[in-house]
Every structure is written in C-alpha cells, then in structure tokens.
N, C-alpha and C positions, 0 to 999 in steps of 0.2 A: 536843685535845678538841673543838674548835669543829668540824674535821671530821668527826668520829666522829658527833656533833649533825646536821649538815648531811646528810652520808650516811644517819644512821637515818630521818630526816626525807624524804630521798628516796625512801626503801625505803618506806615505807609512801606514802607518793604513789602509787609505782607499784603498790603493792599495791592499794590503794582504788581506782586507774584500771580496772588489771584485772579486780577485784573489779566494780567498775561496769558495766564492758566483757562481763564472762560473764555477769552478770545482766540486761542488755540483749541480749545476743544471746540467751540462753536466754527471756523475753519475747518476744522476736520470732519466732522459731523457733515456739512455742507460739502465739502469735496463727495465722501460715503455717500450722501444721498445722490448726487451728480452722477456719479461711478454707478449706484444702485439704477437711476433713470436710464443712463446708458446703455449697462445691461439687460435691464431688461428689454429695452428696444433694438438689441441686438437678440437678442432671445427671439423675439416677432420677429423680424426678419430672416432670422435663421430658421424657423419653422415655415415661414412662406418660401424661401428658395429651395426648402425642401420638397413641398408640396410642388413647386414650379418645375422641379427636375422630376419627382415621378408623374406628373403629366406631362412634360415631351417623353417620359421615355415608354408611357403609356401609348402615345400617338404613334412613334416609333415603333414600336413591339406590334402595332393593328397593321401599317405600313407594310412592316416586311411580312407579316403573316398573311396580308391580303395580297402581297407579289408572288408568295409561296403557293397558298392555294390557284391562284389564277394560272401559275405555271404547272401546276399538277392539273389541273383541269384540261388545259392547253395539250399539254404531254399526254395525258389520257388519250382524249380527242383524237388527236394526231394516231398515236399506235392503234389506236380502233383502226382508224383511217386507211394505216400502214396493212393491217391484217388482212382487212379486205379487199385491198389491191394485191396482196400476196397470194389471196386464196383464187384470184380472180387471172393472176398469170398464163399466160399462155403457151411459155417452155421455161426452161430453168432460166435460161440468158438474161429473159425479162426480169424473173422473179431476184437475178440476181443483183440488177440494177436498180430496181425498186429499193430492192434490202439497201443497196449503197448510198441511194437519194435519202432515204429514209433517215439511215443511222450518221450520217451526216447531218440534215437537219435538226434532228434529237440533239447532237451533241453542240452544233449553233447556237440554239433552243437553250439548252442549258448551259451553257458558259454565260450564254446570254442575261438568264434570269439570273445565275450567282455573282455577275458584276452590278446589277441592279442589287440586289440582297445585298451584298458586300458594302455598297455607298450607302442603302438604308442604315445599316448597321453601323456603319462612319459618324452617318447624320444622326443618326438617334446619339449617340456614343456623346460627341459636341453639343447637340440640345442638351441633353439630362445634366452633363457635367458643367455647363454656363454657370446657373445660378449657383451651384454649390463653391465653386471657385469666384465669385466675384464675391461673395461672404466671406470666405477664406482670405481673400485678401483687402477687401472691410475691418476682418478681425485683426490682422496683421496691421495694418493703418493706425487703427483705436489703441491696438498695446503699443504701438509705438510713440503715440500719441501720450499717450497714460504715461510712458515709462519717464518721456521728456518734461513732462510737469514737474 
C-alpha cells in the first residue's frame, strides 16, 4: 500500500509540474504574442513618422528653394536695373553714387534673403525632426515599460 501512496503522490507531482509547465508556457506565449502585436505597431508607426518627417522636409527644401530663386530673380532684376542707370550717368559723381545706392541695396537684399533662408532652414530642420523624435521617445516609453513587466 505504502507504494500505491508513493506512486499516487508522484502522479499528481507530475501533474501539478505539468500543469504549472502549460500554464507558464501558455503566459509566455501570450506575453510574445503581446510583445509581437506591440511591435509591430510600433513598426507602422515608425514608418509613418518617417514618411511625415520626409514630407515637411520635402515642404522645407521647395520653401527655401522658392525664397532662393525669387531672390536670384529679384537680384538679377535689380543689377539689370543697376547697369542701366550706370550706363545712363551723366559724370562719374553720379555714376559713383548710383554704384553706392546700388551695392548697398544688393547687400540689404541679401542679408535679407539669407535670414529668411536661414529660419527656412531652422523650420524645416524642427518639422522633419518632430515626428522622428516623438517615436524615439514612444520607443523609449515601451522598453521601459517592457523592462518594468
């Protein structure tokens, strides 16, 4: 009988082991698939922040190249401008004064447009870099999240 005891006593050991053993791999299994659902929806996210930073820096980049040309246009215009009042002088004195108006203006002119250019280049800089950094620290969030489980 003592064995009969012994043996039933086993048998539910290994049951209970088991029994422990499916319920911990099925826990973990379900953590894994969690973990798996997670990333990959940080995965879509992190390819749309991507996609969202190369369109502002797309918007940015037409920006400053549309303030670049309008100031080369502008600049152009202008020295046409300039030529013609210089060719049209009527002693040096004049011509030299025109020259002074002129390259003064020019240089207004362009200080002007490269603090304009320079904030494009700021703004674009902050758009393109938003979404990529609010994923970054998304991601940061999640592993710390994950680590505290």
């Amino acid at each position: 009988m003592a064995t009969k005891t012994k043996t039933n006593g086993t048998a539910e050991a290994v049951e209970e082991a088991f029994t422990a053993g499916t319920e911990a791999m099925k826990d973990g299994f379900e953590k894994a698939l969690s973990g798996y659902d997670e990333f990959a929806g940080t995965s879509k996210e992190n390819i749309e922040a991507f996609v969202e930073a190369m369109t502002a820096s797309q918007k940015g980049f037409e920006a400053i190249n549309t303030e670049a040309l309008t100031y080369s246009k502008q600049a152009l215009e202008d020295g046409v401008a300039a030529a013609k009042a210089a060719f049209a002088a009527k002693n040096v004195q004049e011509l030299i004064e025109l020259n002074s108006t002129y390259t003064k203006s020019a240089f207004d002119a362009y200080i002007g447009a490269a603090t304009k250019i320079g904030e494009l280049w700021t703004t674009a800089a902050k758009d393109a870099s938003a979404p990529i950094s609010a994923r970054v620290n998304a991601t940061v969030e999640t592993a710390q999240q994950a680590a505290s489980k």
